[in-house]
C-alpha positions as CSV (number, residue, x, y, z in Angstrom):
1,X,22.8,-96.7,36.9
2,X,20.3,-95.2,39.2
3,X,18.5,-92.2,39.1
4,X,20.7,-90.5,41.5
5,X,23.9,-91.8,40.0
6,X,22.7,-90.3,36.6
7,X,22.0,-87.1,38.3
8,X,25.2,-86.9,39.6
9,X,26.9,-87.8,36.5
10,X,24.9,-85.0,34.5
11,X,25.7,-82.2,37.1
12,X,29.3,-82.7,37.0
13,X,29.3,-82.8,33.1
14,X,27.0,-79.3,33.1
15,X,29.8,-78.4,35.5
16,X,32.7,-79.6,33.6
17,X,30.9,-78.2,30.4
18,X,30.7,-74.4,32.4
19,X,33.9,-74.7,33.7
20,X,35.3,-75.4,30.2
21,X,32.7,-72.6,29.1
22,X,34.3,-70.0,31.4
23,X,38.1,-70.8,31.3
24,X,38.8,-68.1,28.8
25,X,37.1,-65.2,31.0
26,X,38.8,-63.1,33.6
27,X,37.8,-61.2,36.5
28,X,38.5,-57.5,36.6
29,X,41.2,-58.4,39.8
30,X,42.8,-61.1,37.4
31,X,43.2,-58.7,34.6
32,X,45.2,-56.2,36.5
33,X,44.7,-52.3,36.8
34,X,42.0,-50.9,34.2
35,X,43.2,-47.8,32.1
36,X,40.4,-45.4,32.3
37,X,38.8,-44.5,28.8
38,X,38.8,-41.2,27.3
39,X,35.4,-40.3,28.1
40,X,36.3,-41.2,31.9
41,X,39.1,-39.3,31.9
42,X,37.1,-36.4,30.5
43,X,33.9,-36.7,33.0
44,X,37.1,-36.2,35.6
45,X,38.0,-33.2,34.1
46,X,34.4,-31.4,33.8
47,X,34.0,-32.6,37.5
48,X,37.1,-30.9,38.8
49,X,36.4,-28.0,36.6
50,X,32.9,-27.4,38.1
51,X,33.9,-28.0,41.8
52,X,36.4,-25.8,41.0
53,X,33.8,-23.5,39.7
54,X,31.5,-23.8,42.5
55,X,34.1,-23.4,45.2
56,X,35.1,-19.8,43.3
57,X,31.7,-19.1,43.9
58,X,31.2,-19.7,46.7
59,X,33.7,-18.1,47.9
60,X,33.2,-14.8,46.6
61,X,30.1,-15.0,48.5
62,X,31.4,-15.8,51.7
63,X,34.2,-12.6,51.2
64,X,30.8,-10.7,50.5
65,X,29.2,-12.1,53.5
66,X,31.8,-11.2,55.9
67,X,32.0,-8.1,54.4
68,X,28.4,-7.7,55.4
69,X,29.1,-9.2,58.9
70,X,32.1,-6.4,59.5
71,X,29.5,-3.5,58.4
72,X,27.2,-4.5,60.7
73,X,29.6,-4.8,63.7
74,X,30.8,-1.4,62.9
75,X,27.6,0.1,62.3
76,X,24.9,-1.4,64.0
77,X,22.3,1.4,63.2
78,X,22.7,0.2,60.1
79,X,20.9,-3.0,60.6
80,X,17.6,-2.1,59.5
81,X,18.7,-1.5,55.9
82,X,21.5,-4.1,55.8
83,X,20.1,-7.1,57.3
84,X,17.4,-8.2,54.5
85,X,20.5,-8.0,51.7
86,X,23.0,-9.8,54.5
87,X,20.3,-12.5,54.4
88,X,20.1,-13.0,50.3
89,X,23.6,-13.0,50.3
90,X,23.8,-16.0,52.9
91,X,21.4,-17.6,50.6
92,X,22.7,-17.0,47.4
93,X,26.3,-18.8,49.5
94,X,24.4,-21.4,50.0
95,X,23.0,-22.1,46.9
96,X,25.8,-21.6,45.1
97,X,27.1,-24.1,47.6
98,X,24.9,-27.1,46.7
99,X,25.8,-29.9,44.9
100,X,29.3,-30.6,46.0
101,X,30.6,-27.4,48.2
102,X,29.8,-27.4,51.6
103,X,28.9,-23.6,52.7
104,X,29.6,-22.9,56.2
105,X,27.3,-20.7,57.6
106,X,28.3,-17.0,58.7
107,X,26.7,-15.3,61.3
108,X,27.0,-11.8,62.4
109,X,29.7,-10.3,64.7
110,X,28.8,-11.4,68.6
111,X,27.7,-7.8,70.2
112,X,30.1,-6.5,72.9
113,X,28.5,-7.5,75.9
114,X,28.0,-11.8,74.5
115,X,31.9,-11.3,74.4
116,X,32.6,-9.1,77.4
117,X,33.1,-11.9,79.3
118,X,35.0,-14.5,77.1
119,X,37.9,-12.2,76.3
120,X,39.7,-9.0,78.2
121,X,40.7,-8.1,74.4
122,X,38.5,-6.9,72.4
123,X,38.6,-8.7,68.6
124,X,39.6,-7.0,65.7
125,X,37.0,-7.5,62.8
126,X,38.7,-9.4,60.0
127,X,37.7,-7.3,57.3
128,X,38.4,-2.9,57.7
129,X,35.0,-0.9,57.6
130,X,34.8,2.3,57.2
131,X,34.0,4.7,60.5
132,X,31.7,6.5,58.1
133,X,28.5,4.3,57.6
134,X,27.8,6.3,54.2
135,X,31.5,5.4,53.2
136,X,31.1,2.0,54.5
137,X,27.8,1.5,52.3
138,X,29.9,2.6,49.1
139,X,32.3,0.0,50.5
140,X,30.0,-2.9,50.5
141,X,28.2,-1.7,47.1
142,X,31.8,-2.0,45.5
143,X,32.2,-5.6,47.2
144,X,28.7,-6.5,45.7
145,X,30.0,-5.5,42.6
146,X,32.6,-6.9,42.7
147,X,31.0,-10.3,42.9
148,X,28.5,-10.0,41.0
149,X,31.3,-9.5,38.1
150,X,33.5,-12.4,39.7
151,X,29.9,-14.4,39.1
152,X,29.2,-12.8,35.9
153,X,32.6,-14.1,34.7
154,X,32.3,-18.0,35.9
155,X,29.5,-17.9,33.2
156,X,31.2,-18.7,30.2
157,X,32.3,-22.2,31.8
158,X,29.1,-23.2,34.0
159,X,26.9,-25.9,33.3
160,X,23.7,-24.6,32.0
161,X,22.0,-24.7,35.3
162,X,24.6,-23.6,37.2
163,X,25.2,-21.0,35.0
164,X,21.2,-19.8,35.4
165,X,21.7,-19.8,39.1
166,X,25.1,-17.4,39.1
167,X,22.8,-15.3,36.6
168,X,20.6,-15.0,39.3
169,X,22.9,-14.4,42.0
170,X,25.0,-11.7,39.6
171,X,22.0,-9.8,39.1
172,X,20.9,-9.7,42.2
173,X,24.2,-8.3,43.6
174,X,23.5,-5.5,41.1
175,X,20.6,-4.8,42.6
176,X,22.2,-4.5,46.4
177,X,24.7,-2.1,44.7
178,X,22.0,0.2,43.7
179,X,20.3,0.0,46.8
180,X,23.7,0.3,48.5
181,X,24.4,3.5,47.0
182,X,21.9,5.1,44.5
183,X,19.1,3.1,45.7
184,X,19.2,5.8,49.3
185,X,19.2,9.0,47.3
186,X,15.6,7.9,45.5
């Protein structure tokens, strides 16, 4: 036998020996669907818990935000004092918002005359403000309240670090309600 023939002959034995070697295993497509494991099924469930967490969230926020946006448009001489806490709040969205929830960004109400032309109707802001802009401050102070408690609350089930970041966000809203309303009178 030649060198070559004896090459030959001891390939197809390694191959004959592997193939032998790996009748018993399976491929994942052979063996059918795979049941998920318990902790699998339980990484699930702390997933769709938190982005169910996070979208709560964030959505309190945005209801805040457009709260903000609707005082503005009813009061613009307001903007001087509402403007700086219109902007944490749009941050505070979009923080809550990362990791998994996509935060759309609001902006405020187009003035009058960027709409003049678009529209003959004028459009009605989604959310009632008050005509008062002292009523419509204790308005938005009870909005801000409101979700600080609504973040406040999601504590108890957050992830540590999401649970330091609607901390944050909680307190902070109770600071815009003070400034809101109490805040003015100092």
């Amino acid at each position: 036998m030649t060198t070559t023939g004896r090459r030959a002959l001891l390939t197809a034995g390694v191959s004959a020996a592997a193939a032998a070697a790996l009748g018993g295993c399976t491929t994942a497509e052979d063996a059918g669907p795979r049941k998920p494991g318990a902790a699998e099924v339980e990484a699930e469930r702390v997933a769709r818990a938190e982005a169910a967490l996070r979208l709560r969230s964030v959505t309190a926020s945005r209801t805040l935000l457009e709260r903000y946006d609707a005082a503005l448009a009813a009061h613009p001489a307001l903007a001087p004092r509402l403007t700086p806490l219109r902007r944490s709040v749009a941050a505070h969205a979009e923080a809550l918002g990362e990791g998994g929830t996509t935060v759309r960004p609001a902006t405020a109400a187009p003035s009058p005359s960027a709409t003049a032309g678009a529209s003959a109707r004028p459009t009605p802001s989604p959310v009632p403000v008050a005509t008062d802009p002292r009523a419509a401050l204790r308005e938005l102070a009870a909005a801000e309240r409101t979700a600080s408690d609504a973040h406040t609350a999601a504590l108890v089930t957050a992830p540590p670090e999401y649970a330091r970041l609607l901390a944050s966000v909680a307190a902070a809203g109770a600071a815009h309600a003070y400034l809101l309303t109490e805040g003015a009178r100092a």
